[in-house]
PASEBA-1860 file (N, C-alpha, C; in nm, 3 decimals):
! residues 162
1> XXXXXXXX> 0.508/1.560/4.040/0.587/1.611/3.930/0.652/1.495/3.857 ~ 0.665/1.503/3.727/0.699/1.393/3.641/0.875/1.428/3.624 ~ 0.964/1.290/3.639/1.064/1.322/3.581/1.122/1.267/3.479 ~ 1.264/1.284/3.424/1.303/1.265/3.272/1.279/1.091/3.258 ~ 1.266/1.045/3.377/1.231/0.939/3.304/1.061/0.877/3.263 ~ 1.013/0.960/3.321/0.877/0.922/3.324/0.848/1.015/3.174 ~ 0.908/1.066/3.184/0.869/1.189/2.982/0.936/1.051/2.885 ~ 1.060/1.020/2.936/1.141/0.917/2.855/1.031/0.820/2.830
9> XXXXXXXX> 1.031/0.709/2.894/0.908/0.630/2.952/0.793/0.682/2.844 ~ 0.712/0.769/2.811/0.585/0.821/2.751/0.666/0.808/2.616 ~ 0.725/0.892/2.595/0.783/0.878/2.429/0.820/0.755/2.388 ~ 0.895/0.634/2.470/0.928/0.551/2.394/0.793/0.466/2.424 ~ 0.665/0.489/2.487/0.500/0.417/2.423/0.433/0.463/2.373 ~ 0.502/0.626/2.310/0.450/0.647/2.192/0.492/0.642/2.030 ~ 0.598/0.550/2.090/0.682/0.518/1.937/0.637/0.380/1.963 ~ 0.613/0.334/2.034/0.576/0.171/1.999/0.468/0.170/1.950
17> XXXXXXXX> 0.348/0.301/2.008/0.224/0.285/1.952/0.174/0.315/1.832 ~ 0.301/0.431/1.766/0.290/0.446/1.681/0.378/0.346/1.523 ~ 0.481/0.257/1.596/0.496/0.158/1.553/0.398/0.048/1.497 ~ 0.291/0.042/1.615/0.197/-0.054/1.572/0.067/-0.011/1.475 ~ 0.043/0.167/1.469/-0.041/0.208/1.374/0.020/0.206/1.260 ~ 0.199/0.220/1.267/0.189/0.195/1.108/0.212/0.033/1.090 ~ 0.208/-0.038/1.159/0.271/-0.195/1.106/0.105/-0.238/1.054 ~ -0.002/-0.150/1.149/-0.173/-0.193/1.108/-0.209/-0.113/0.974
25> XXXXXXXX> -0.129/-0.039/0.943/-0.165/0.065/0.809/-0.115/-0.017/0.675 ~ 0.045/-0.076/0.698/0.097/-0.148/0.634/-0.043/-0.295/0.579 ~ -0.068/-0.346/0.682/-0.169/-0.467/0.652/-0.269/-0.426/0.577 ~ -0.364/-0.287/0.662/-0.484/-0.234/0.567/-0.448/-0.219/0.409 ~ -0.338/-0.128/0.401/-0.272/-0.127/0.219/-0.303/-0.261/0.215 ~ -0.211/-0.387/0.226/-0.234/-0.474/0.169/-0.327/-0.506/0.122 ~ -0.427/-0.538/0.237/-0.572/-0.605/0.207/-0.642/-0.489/0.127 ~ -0.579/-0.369/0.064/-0.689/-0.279/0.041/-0.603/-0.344/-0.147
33> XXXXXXXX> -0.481/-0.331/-0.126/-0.423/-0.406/-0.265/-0.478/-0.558/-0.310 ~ -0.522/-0.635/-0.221/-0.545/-0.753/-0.274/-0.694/-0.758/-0.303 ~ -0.785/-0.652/-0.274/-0.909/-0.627/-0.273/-0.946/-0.570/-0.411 ~ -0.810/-0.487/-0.469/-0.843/-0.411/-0.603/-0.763/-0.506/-0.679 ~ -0.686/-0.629/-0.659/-0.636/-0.727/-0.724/-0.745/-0.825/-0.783 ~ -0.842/-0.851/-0.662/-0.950/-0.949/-0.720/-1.053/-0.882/-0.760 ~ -1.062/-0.674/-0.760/-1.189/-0.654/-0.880/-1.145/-0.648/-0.976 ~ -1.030/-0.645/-0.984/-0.929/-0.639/-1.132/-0.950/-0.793/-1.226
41> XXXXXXXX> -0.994/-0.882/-1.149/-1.005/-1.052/-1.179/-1.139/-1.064/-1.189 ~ -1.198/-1.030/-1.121/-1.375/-1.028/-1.154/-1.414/-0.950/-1.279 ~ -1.299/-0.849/-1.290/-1.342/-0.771/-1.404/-1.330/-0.825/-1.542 ~ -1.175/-0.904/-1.546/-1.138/-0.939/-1.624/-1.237/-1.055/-1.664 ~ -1.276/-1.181/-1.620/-1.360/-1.209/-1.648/-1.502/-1.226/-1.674 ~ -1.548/-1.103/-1.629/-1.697/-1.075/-1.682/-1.605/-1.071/-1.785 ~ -1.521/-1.003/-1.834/-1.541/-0.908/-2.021/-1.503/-1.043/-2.092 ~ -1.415/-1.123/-2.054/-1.348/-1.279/-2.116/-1.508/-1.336/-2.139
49> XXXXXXXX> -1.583/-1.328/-2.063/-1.747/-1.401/-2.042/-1.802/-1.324/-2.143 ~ -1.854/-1.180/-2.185/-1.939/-1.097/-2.272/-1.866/-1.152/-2.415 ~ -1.636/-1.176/-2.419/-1.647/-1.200/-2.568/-1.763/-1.341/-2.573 ~ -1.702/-1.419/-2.479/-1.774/-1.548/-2.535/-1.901/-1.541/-2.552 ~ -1.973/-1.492/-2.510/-2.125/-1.456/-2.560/-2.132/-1.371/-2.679 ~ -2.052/-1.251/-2.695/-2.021/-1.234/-2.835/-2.027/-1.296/-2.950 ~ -1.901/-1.403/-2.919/-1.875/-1.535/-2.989/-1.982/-1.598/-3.049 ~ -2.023/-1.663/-2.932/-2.154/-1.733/-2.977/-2.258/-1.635/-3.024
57> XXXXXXXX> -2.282/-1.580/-3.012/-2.381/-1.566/-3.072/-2.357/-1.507/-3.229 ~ -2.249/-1.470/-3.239/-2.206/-1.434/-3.419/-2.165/-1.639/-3.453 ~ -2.171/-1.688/-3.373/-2.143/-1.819/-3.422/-2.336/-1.883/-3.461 ~ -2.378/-1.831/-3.409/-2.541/-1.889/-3.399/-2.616/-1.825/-3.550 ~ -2.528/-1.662/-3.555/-2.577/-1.601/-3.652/-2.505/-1.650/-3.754 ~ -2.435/-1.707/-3.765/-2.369/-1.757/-3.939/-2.406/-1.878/-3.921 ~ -2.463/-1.940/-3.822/-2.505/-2.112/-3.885/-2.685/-2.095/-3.960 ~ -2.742/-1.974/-3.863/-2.874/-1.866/-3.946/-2.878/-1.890/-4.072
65> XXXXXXXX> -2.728/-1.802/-4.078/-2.724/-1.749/-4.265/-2.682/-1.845/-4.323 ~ -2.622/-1.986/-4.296/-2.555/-2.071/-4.362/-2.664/-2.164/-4.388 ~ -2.758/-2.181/-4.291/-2.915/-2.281/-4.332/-2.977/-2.187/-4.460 ~ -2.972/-2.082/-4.386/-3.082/-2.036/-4.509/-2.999/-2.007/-4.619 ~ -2.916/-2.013/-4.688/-2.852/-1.947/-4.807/-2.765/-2.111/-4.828 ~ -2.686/-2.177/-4.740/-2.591/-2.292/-4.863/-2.688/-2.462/-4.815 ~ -2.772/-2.428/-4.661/-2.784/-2.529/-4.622/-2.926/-2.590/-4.699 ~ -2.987/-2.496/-4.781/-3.167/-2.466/-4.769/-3.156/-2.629/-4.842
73> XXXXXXXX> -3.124/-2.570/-4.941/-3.125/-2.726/-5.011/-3.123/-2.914/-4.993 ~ -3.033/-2.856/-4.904/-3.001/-3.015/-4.835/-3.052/-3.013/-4.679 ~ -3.154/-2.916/-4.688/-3.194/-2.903/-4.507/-3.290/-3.053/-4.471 ~ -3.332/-3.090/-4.571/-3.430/-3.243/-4.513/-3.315/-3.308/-4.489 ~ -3.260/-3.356/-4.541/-3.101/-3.420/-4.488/-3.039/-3.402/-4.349 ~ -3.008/-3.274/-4.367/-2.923/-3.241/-4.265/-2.983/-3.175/-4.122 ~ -3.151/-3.149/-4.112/-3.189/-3.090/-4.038/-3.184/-3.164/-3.833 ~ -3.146/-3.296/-3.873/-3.124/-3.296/-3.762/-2.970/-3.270/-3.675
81> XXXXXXXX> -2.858/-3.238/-3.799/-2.751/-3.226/-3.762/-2.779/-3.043/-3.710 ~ -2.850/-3.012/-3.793/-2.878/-2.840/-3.755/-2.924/-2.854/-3.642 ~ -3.016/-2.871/-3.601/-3.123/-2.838/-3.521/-3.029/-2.888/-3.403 ~ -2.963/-2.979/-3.382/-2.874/-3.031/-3.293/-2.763/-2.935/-3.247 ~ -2.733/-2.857/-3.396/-2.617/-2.741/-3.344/-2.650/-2.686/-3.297 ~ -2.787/-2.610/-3.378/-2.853/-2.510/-3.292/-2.866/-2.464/-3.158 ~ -2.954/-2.595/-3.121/-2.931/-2.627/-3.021/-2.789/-2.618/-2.911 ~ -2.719/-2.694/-2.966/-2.600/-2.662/-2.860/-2.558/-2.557/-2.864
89> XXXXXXXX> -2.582/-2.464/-2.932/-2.517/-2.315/-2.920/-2.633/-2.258/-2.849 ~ -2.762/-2.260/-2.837/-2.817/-2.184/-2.767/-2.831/-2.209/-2.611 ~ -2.782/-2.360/-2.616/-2.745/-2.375/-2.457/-2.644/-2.282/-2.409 ~ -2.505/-2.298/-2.510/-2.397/-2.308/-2.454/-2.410/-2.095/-2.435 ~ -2.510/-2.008/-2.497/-2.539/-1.903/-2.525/-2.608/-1.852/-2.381 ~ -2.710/-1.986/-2.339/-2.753/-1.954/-2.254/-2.667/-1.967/-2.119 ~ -2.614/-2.040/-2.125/-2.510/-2.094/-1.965/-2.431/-1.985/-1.975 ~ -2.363/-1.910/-2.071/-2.272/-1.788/-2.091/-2.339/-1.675/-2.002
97> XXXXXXXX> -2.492/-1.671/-2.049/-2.536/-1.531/-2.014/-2.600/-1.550/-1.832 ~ -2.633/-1.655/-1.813/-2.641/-1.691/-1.688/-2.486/-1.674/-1.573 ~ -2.388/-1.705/-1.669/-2.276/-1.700/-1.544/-2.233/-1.528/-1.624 ~ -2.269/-1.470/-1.678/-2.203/-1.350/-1.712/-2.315/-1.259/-1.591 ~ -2.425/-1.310/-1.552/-2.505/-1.254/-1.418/-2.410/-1.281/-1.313 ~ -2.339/-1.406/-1.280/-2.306/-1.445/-1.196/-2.154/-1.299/-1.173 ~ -2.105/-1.315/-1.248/-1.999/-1.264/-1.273/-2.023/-1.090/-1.262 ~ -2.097/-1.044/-1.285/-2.129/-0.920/-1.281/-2.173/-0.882/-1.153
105> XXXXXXXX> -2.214/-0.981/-1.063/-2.238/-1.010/-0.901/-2.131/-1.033/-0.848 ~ -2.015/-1.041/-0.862/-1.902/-1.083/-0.835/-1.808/-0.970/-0.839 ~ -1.832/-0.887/-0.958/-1.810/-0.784/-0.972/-1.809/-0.683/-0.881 ~ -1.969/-0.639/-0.850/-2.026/-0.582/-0.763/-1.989/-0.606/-0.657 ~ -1.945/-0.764/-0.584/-1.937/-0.746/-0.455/-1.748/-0.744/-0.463 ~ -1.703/-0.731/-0.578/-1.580/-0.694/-0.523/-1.532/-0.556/-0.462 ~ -1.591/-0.461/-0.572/-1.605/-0.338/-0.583/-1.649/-0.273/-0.404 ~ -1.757/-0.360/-0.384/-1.806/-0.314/-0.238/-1.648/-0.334/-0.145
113> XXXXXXXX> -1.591/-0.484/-0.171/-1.457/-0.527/-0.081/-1.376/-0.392/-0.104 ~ -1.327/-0.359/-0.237/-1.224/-0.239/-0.236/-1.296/-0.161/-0.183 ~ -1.397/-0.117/-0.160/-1.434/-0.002/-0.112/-1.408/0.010/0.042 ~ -1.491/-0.140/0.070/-1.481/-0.148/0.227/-1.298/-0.105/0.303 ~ -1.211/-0.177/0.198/-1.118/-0.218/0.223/-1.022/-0.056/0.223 ~ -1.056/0.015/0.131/-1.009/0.166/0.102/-1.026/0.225/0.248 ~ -1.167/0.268/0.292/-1.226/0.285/0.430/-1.145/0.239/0.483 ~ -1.088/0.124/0.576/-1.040/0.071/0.643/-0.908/0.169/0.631
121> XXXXXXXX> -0.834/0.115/0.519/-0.697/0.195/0.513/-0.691/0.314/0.539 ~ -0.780/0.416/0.504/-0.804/0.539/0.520/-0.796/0.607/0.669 ~ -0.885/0.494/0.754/-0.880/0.540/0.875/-0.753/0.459/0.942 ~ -0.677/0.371/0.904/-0.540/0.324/1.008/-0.462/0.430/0.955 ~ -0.486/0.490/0.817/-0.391/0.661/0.768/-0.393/0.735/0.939 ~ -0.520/0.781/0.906/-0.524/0.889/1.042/-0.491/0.828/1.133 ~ -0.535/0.715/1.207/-0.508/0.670/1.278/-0.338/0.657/1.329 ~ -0.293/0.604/1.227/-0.111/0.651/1.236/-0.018/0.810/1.262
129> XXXXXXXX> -0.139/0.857/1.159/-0.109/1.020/1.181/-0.116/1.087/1.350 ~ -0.254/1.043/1.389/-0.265/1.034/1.541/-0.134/1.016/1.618 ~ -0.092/0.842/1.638/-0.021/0.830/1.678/0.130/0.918/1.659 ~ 0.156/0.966/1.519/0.281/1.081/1.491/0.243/1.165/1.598 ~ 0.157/1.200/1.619/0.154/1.359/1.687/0.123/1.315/1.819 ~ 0.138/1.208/1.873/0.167/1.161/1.996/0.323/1.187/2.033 ~ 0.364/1.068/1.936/0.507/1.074/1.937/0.607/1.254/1.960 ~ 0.537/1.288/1.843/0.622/1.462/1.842/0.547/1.508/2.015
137> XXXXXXXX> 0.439/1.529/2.088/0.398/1.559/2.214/0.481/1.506/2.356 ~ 0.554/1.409/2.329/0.616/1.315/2.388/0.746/1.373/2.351 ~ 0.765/1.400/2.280/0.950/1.405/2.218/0.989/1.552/2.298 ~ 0.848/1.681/2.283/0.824/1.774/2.325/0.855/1.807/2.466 ~ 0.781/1.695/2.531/0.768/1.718/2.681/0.890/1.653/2.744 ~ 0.944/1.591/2.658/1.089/1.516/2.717/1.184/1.647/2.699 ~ 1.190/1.726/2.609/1.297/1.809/2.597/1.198/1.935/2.619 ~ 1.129/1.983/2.677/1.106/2.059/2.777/1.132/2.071/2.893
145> XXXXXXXX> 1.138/1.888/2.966/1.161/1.862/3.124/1.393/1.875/3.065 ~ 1.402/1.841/3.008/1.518/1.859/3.008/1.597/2.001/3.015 ~ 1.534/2.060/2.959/1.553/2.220/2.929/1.532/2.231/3.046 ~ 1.441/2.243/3.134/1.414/2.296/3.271/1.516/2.269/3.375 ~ 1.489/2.157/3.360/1.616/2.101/3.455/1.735/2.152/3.433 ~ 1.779/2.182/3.297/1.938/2.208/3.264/1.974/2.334/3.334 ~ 1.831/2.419/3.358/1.825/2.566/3.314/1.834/2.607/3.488 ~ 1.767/2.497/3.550/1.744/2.465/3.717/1.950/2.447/3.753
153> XXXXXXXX> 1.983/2.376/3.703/2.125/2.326/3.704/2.216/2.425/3.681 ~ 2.193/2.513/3.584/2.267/2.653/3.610/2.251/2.789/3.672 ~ 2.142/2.785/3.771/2.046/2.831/3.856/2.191/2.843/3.994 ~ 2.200/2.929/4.076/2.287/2.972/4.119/2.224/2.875/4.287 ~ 2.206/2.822/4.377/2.162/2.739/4.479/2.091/2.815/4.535 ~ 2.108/2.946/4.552/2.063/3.031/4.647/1.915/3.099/4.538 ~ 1.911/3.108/4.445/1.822/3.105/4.363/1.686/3.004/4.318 ~ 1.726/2.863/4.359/1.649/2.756/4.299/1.537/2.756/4.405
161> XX> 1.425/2.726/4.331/1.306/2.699/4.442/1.322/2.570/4.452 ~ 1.286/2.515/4.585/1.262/2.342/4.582/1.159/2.320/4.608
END
């Protein structure tokens, strides 16, 4: 037979245990916050990456229209200063759209982290919840054995079973 201290004893390791599901729930939030912090940063820069490809390329399209309409004239002249811009904008067009892959992969695997990271939190939730309904089972059986006993204690001697 268990007594008040052994019920005592159970409840206060199920408040520690349930101490430690929420101090592990507390961490999961975190990491599940710093997980939707950096798709929030991956995000932000893919779109910072698409203006600049934007950019350039309305920059590629008016040096287009500026050869053919103010440059045509003086293009033997100037064609190697063109062809040179050109050029550097279709690099700098291309390295954009290459790391805007990169970035969209980055994306993706953040998205997977919050996700992973949601999961995680989700189950130290229950997991804490668990431990509550330890705690209340424990709190239960302590003031059940107490009740009994009290109830044993006003029990007349000649009455009590031993």
């Amino acid at each position: 037979m268990q007594t008040t201290t052994d019920f005592a004893r159970q409840l206060h390791d199920a408040r520690q245990f349930k101490r430690l599901r929420e101090l592990r729930e507390r961490a999961a939030l975190s990491a599940l916050h710093a997980a939707e912090a950096a798709l929030q940063t991956a995000i932000q820069v893919m779109q910072e990456r698409r203006a600049t490809i934007l950019r350039l390329q309305n920059e590629r399209h008016t040096l287009a229209e500026r050869i053919v309409g103010e440059l045509a004239p003086d293009m033997v002249r100037l064609v190697d200063y063109v062809s040179a811009l050109q050029f550097k904008l279709d690099d700098r067009l291309e390295r954009a759209e290459y790391a805007l892959i990169d970035d969209q992969q980055a994306v993706a695997e953040a998205q997977v982290k919050v996700n992973k990271a949601r999961q995680a939190w989700l189950q130290t939730v229950s997991r804490h919840g668990a431990a509550g309904t330890l705690v209340d089972d424990a709190n239960q059986a302590l003031r059940r054995d107490r009740e009994v006993r009290a109830e044993r204690e006003d029990l007349p001697q000649s009455m009590q079973i031993a």
